[in-house]
C-alpha positions in Angstrom: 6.8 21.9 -12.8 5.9 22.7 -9.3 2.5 21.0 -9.4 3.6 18.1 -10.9 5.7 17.5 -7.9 3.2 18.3 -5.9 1.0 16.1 -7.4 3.5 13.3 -7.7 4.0 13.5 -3.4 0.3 14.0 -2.5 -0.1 10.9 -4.6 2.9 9.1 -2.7 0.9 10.1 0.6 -2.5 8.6 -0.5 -0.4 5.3 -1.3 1.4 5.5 1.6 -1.6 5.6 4.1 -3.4 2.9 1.7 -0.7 0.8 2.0 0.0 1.4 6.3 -3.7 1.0 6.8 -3.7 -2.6 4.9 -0.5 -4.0 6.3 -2.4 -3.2 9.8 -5.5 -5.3 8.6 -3.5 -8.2 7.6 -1.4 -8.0 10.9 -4.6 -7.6 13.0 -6.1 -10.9 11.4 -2.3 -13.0 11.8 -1.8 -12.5 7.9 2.1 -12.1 8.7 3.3 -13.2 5.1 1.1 -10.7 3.6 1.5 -7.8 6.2 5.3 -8.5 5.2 4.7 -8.4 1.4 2.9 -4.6 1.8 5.8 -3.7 4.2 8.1 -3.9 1.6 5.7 -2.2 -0.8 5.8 0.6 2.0 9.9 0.3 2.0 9.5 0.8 -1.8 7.6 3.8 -1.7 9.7 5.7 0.6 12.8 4.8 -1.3 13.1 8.6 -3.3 14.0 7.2 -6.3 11.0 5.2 -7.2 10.0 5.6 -10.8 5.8 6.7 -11.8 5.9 3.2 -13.6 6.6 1.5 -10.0 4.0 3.8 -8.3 1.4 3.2 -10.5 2.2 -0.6 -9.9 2.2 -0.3 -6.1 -1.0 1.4 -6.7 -2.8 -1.6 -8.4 -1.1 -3.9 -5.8 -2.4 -1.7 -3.5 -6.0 -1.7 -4.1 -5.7 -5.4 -4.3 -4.4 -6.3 -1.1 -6.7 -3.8 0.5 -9.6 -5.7 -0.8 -8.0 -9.0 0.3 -7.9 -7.4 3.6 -11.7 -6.0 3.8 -12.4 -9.6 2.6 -10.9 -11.5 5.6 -12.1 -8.5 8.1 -15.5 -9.3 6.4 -15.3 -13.1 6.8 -14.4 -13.0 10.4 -10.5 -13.6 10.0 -10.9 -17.3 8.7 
């Protein structure tokens, strides 16, 4: 049981510095609204009683803001 909950908090850790590292890429470009949205993604995860289901959802909206990020680093900040 141990290693599941270790597990389950290094994998609340990854998300956590996915998600801070993509709300400061849309903040750095003036993306506010979006910066916002992964904010409260971020107030989300830190709530303790966030279910798996939820994480595994932050984690796919995760990955997709980060791209959206890269993508407007990429383009210059349009």
């Amino acid at each position: 049981m141990a290693s599941f909950n270790e597990g389950q908090s290094q994998r609340r850790r990854q998300l956590l510095s996915s998600l801070r590292a993509t709300r400061a890429l849309f903040a750095s470009t003036g993306d506010y609204a979006r910066s916002m949205k992964v904010e409260l993604g971020i107030q989300m995860l830190l709530d303790q009683q966030v279910s798996d289901r939820m994480i595994g959802l932050l984690e796919q909206s995760a990955a997709v803001a980060a791209r959206d990020a890269a993508d407007l680093v990429a383009d210059g900040f349009r």
